[in-house]
N, C-alpha and C positions, 0 to 999 in steps of 0.2 A: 377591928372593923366589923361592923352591922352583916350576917349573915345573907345574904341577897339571891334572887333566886337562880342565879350562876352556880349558888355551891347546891343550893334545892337538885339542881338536873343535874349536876356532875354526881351526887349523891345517887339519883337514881340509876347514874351511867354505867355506875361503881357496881350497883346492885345486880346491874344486867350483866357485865362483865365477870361476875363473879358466875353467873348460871351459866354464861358460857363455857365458864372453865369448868363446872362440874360435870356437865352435857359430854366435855372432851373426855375426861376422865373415867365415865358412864361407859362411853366407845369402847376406851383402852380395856377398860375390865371383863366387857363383854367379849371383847377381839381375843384375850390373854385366854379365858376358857372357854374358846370356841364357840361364842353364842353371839359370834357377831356375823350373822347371814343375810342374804342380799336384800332383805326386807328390812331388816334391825338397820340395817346401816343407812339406807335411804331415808326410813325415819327419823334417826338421829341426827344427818346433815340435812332433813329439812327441817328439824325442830333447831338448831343452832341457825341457820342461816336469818329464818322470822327472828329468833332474838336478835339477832344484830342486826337486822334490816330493819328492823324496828323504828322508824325516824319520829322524829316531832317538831313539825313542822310549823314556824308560828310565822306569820304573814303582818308584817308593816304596811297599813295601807292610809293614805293621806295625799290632796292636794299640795302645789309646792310651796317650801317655805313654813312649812308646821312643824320644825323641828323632830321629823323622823329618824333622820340617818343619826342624829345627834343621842335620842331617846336609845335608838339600839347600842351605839357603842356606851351610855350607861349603864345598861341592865346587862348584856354580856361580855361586856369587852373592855370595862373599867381596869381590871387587875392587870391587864398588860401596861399597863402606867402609858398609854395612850389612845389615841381615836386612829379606830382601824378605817370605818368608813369617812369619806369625804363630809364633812359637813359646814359648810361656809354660806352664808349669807347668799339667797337666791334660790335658783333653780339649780341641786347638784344631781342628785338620782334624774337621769337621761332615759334611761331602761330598767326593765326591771331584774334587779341583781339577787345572786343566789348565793351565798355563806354556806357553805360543806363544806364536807373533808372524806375524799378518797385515797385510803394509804395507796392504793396501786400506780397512785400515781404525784407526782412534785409538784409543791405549792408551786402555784400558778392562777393566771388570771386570764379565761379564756371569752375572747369576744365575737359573739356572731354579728356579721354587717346587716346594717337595716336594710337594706336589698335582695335578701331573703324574705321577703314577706310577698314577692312579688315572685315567686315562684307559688308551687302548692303543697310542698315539702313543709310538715309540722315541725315544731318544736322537736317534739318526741323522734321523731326520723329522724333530721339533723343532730340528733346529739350524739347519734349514732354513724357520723359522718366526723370524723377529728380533721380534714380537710376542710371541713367548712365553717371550722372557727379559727381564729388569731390568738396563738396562745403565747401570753407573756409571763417570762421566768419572775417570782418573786423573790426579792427579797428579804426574808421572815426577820433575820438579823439585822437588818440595818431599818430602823424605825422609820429616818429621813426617805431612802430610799422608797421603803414599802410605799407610805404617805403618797410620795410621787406615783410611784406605778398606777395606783388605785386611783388617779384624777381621771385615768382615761374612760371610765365610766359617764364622765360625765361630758363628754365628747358629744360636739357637733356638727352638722354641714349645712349650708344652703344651700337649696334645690329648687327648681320653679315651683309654681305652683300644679300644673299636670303633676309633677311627679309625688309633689307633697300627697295630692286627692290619689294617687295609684298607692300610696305607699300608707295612706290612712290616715294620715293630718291633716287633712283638708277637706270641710264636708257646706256643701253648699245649702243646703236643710238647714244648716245652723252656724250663720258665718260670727258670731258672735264667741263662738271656742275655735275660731281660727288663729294659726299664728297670725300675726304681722306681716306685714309686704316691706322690706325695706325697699332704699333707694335702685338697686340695681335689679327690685322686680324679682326677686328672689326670697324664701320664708328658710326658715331656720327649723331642724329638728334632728331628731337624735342620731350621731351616727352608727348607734348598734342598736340590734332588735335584741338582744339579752346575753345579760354578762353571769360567768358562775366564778365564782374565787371557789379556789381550794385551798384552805388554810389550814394548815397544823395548829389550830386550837383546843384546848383538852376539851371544852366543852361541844364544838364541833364533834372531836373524835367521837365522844360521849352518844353522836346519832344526833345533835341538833340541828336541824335546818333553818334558817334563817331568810326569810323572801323579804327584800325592799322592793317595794313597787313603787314608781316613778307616780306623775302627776293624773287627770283627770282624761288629758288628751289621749296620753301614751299607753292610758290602761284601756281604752274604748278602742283604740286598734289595733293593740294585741288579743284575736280573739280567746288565743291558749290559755292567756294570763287570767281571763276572766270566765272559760268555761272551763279551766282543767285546775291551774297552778292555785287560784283560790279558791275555788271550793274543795280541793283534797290537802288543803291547812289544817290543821288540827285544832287552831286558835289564829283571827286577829284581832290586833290591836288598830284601833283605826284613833289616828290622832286630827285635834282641831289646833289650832291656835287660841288663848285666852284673850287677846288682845283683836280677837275679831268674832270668837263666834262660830256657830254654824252658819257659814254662807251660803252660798247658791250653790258654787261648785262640789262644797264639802256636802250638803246633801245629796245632789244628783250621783256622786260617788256613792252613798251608802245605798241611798233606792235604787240604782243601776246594779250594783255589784255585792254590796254586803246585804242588803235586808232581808232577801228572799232563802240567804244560805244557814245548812242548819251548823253552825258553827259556833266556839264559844269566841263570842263576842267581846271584848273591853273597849271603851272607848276613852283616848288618855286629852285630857283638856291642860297641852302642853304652856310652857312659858309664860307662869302665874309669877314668877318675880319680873316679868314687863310692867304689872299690877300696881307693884309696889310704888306708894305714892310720899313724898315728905310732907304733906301737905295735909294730908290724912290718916286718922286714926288707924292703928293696927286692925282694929275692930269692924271698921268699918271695912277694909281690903277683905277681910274674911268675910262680911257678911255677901261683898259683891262676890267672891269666889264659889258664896255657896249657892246665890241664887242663880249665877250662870250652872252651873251643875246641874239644879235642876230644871233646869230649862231644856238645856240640851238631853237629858235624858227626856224630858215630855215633846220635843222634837223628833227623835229618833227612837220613840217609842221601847227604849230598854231599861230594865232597874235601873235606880238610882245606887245601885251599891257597884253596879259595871260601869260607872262613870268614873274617873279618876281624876283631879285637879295635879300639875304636877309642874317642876321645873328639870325638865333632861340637864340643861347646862349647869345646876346647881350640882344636880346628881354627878353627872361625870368627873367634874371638879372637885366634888366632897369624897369621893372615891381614890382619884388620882391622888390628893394632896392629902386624904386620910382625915381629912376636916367632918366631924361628925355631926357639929352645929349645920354644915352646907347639906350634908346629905338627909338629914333632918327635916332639916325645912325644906328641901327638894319633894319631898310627899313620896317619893318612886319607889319608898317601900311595900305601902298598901295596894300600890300595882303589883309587883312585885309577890305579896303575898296572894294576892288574887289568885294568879297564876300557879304558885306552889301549892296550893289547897286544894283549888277548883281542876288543874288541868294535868298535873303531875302524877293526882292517884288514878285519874282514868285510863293513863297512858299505862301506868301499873297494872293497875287491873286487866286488860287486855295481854300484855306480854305474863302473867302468872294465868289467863286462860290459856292462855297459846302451851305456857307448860306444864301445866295441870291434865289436858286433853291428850299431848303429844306422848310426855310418859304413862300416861293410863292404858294408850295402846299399844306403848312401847312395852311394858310389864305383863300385859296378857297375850302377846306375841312370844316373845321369850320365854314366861313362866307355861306356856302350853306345851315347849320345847322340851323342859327341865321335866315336867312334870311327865312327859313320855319315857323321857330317860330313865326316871326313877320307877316308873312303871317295869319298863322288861327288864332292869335291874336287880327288882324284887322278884318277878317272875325267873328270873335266870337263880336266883338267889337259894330259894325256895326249891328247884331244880337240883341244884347241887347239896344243897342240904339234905334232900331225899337217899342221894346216892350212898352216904355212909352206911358199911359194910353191906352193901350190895354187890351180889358176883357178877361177873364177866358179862354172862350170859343177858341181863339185865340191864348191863353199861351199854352193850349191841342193840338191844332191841328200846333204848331212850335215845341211839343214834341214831339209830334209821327213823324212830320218830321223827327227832330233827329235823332229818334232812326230807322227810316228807314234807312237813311243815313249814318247810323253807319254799319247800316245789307251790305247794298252794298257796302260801303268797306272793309271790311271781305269777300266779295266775291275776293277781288286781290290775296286772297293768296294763290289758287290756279295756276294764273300767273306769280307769284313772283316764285312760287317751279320752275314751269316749265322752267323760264328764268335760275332759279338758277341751273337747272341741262345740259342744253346745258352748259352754261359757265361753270361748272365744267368740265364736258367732255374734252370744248376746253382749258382753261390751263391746264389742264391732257398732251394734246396733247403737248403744247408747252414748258412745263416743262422735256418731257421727251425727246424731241428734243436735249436739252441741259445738261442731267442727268448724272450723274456719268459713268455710263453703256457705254454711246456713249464716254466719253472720253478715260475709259478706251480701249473701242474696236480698237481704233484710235493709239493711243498708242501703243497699243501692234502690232499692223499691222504694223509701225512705226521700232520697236524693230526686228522683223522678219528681215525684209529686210535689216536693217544693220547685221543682224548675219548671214545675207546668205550672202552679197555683199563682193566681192573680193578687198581687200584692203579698204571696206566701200566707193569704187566709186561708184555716186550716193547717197550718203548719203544727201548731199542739198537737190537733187531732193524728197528724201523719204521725205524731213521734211518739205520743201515747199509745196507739195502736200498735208501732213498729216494739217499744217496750212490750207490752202487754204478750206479743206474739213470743218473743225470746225470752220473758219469765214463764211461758209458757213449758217454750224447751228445755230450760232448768228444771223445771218442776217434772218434763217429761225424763228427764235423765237421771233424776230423782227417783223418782220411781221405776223405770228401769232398774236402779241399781238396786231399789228393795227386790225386783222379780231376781234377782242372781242372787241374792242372797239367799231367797228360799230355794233355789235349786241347789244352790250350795250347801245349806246346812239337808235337805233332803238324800243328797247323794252321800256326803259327809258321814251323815248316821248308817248310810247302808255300805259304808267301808270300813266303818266300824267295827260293826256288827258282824259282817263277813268276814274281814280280815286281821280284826284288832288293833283299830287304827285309833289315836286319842285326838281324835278332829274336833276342831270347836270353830264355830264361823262366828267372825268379829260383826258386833251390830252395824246392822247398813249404813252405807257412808252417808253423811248431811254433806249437802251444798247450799243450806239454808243462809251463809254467811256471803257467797258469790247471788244469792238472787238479793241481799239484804245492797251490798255492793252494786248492782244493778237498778235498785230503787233512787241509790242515794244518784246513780247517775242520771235517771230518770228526772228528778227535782233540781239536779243544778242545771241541766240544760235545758229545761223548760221554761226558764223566765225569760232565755235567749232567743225564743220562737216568737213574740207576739209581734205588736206592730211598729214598737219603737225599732225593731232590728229588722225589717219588711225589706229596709232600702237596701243595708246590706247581704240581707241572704239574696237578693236578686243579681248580685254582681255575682256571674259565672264562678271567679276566682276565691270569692270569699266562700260559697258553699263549698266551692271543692273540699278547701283546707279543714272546713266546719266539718265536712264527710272524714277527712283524713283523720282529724282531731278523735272523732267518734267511735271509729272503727277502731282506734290505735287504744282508747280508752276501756272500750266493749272488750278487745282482745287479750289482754288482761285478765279480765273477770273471768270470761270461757276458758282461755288457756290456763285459766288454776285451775277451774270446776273438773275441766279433764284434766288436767296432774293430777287431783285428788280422787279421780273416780278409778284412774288406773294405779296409784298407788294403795291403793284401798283392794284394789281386785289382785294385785301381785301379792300382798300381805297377806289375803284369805287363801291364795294358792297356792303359794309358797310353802306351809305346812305341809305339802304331799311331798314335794323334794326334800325337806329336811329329813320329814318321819321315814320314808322307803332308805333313805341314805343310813339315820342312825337303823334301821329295822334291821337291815343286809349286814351292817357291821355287828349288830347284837348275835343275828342266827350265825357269824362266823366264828365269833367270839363261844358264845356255846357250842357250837362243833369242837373247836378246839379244847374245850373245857373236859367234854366228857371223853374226846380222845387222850388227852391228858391223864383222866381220871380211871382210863382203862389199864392205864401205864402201871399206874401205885397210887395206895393211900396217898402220901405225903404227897403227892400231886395235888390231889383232890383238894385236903386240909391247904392248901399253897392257892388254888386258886378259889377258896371259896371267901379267903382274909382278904385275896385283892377284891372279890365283889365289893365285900361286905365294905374296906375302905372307899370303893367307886361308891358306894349309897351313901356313905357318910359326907363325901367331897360333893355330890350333888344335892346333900340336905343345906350345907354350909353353902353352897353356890346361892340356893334360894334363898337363906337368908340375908346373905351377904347384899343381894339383887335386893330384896326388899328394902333393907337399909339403906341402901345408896338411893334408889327412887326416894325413899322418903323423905331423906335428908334432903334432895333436890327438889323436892315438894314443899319443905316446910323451908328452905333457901328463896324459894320462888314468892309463899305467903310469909315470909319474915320481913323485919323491919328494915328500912334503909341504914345504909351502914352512915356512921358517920362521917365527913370529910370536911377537910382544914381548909380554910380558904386558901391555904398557899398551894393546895392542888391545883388550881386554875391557876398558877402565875407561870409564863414564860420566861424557862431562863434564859438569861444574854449575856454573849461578852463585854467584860465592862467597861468598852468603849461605845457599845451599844443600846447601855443601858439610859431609859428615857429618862428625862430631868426632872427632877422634883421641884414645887413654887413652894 
């Protein structure tokens, strides 16, 4: 079988699973010679956590009946030797449906009811509510079964028409995308506002997300879907039908929802064997296939190389049956490869900076540890090397040195307090700069002025402004944290210097990637301010949720910005509790040395092999520490491993096993 880009991202999945395990490994090594301190370790479970949180998220987006649900279970879901998603003639995507996999919890198919929408409770809050969805057991074993469970997506009810207009199907502005009234005076629409499967798929496991979005109607009253769930997609694919074109509704979908985002883009121009004519030349079907292509890309103003021509029902079929002639002329490769060239390495390159950054500050955290140690080591070293055939009198008077020496650094800790409570004060200062509090107030200022504004004119200006004021405090928290940094390395060098301290302050934290984060949020919710949305930000209810939406999205951003500015500040501090810790053990360590050494030579000669083996065991720590970063470094820019396609196949019992044609 044709390589396809299912084994492409289980490849990749493989790649990141393997950095995980080195990352765990990393731990263990550091935990086993004691160099795994409350900063090392926080590090290290936030540099594994990013790698596996790492999602890739790729978004189906089309009007109904353009063969979507059909296209995704080609491209990822062929090797189960069946179709996971419903896909049958008509209207099946009702809602829009979410493909992950969370081990913590059992396949299952969990459904929120469309009457949540009419509260002011976001997506995001509700998910976080397991009371306020319908969760159905799946069956992952039994094909027929699963098939079944999975129709209730595409569930409906009749409702009046009041309730259709409250619940967002019904917009008098434009009765022309209204449902139908039937006879009893009643319209028809989706009975859930969104479904998430959780499936045991390797490629799911692997961190892929997968979003089916329902039709034209159901995405313009979902406002989540279209100011949250698509534009933080890593990639869509927006499908047309070939047998009709770019219509109406398929362009007001891309100008409404896709044009304005910065995303990568494919557009797949499904169901090219409807084309197929007996009547006419091969030659001829090709040349109409090529000039709709480019048409639709001079429609939708994008390359003509992110256009696709394609047939899903050939592909899945050429797939299941092994037919390489069908998957051939399906075309779904060159989509396919699209995707594993164009969007695979970017997703790469992000998770090998994430660990390229993470061990850079993991290794001068630790090695500034090592490197203390080898320091009074040598100095202890050097100490006792001195002592050979020196008398008594001499052993006494390098103790009492000692233990002076010991008394005057016990005097630091009254500079250590003092240092440690200005740096409290000022991340006080800069934490709060960035706190809950300022967002909300920002916010709500934000909410005002669209509830007073006349037709929500100005509504940009309020949101650009309200932006501009909180990249402000990013940048104010920013800089704050360069002012601690110089009081840091300022006091640092004078404990030094005093006391003999091997301080080194880590360069100041960046949050340049939370204000970059903040931009991107800035650009997707701004196409949702002008005046096609006028009508709905004046309904009371939809701005609340628009507010809830915003704030839940902002809080995110800020609530990393402070994890990383107080992890950033415990890691530069954290160096005084290590160093006083090993310091107190070394001055005990040499007390007992030269009381030892007042006892008898062969004392002396006895404890100056164990030094001399502690230097050698801490030259080998650093190298050992070197080689394992590196190796995790050159794992992280190494090639992807290679994988069999029969990694993606689900086994089954073989009464369960789907039928072959």
């Amino acid at each position: 079988m044709v390589a396809s880009f299912a084994n492409k991202l289980d490849a990749l999945g493989a790649w990141r699973a393997g950095l995980q395990t080195q990352i765990g490994e990393l731990s263990r090594f550091l935990f086993d010679h004691d160099l795994l301190d409350e900063p090392a370790s926080e590090q290290l479970e936030s540099l594994a956590q990013r790698v596996a949180a790492e999602k890739l998220v790729v978004a189906f987006v089309a009007e109904f009946s353009r063969g979507k649900s059909e296209l995704i279970n080609a491209i990822f879901f062929a090797d189960t030797g069946r179709r996971i998603l419903p896909a049958t003639p008509g209207r099946t995507t009702m809602c829009p449906v979410e493909l992950s996999y969370d081990p913590d919890e059992p396949p299952s198919l969990k459904l929120l009811d469309i009457d949540t929408r009419l509260g002011t409770q976001s997506l995001a809050e509700l998910r976080a509510h397991p009371s306020a969805w319908r969760e159905v057991p799946l069956n992952v074993r039994r094909p027929d079964l699963l098939a079944e469970e999975l129709t209730q997506v595409t569930q409906t009810k009749r409702v009046p028409v009041e309730a259709a207009r409250a619940l967002g199907f019904w917009d008098d502005e434009h009765p022309q995308d209204n449902p139908p009234i039937g006879e009893d005076g009643l319209v028809e629409v989706p009975a859930w506002r969104h479904a998430i499967i959780n499936y045991p798929h390797p490629l799911l496991k692997r961190g892929l997300v997968v979003l089916d979005t329902p039709g034209l109607n159901a995405i313009g009253a979902e406002p989540e879907l279209t100011v949250s769930l698509l534009p933080s997609a890593h990639a869509t694919v927006f499908i047309l039908a070939a047998d009709t074109g770019v219509t109406k509704t398929d362009l007001a979908i891309w100008r409404d929802h896709l044009c304005g985002q910065p995303l990568a883009r494919y557009v797949a121009i499904n169901k090219i064997d409807a084309l197929a004519d007996p009547l006419s030349a091969h030659a001829e079907v090709e040349i109409h296939i090529a000039r709709q292509r480019a048409q639709t890309a001079r429609i939708l103003e994008v390359p003509e190389n992110r256009v696709f021509p394609l047939s899903a029902k050939l592909a899945l079929a050429g797939r299941v049956t092994g037919d390489a002639d069908d998957l051939r002329a399906s075309r779904i490769l060159d989509l396919e490869d699209a995707l594993g060239q164009q969007l695979l390495p970017q997703r790469r390159e992000v998770i090998e900076q994430v660990v390229t950054d993470g061990l850079a500050q993991l290794e001068a955290h630790v090695g500034r540890r090592l490197a203390d140690r080898r320091r009074q080591v040598a100095e202890q070293l050097v100490e006792l090397r001195s002592l050979r055939g020196k008398n008594s009198g001499m052993l006494a008077a390098l103790l009492k040195r000692a233990e002076a020496e010991s008394g005057e650094f016990e005097e630091c800790i009254g500079h250590v307090q003092a240092m440690r409570a200005v740096h409290t004060r000022m991340l006080k200062e800069a934490l709060v700069s960035i706190g809950n509090d300022v967002l909300r107030e920002h916010t709500e200022v934000l909410q005002d002025k669209l509830r007073h504004a006349v037709l929500n004119l100005g509504a940009k200006k309020a949101f650009s402004e309200m932006c501009a004021a909180l990249r402000q405090r990013l940048e104010e928290a920013q800089r704050k944290g360069g002012e601690i940094q110089e009081m840091l390395t300022a006091s640092f060098a004078k404990l030094n210097a005093e006391y003999g301290f091997g301080l080194a302050t880590p360069k100041a934290p960046d949050l340049t990637r939370f204000i970059r984060d903040l931009d991107l949020i800035e650009r997707n919710y701004m196409q949702y301010l002008g005046l096609s949305y006028a009508v709905r930000l004046s309904n009371a209810r939809f701005l609340e949720q628009f507010r809830r939406m915003l704030v839940s999205k902002l809080r995110v951003v800020f609530e990393g910005a402070c994890g990383e500015l107080e992890l950033w500040n415990k890691t530069a501090s954290a160096q005084i509790d290590s160093q006083l810790r090993d310091r107190r053990r070394n001055f005990k360590r040499r007390r007992e040395s030269l009381e030892r050494a007042q006892g008898a030579s062969q004392e002396l000669e006895a404890r100056i092999y164990e030094v001399e083996s502690q230097e050698a065991r801490l030259k080998q720590l650093q190298a050992q520490l070197a080689a394992r970063v590196q190796a995790l470094q050159a794992a992280a820019a190494g090639p992807l491993p290679n994988v069999q396609v029969s990694s993606v196949t689900i086994e089954l019992p073989l009464e369960a096993q789907p039928a072959r044609v």
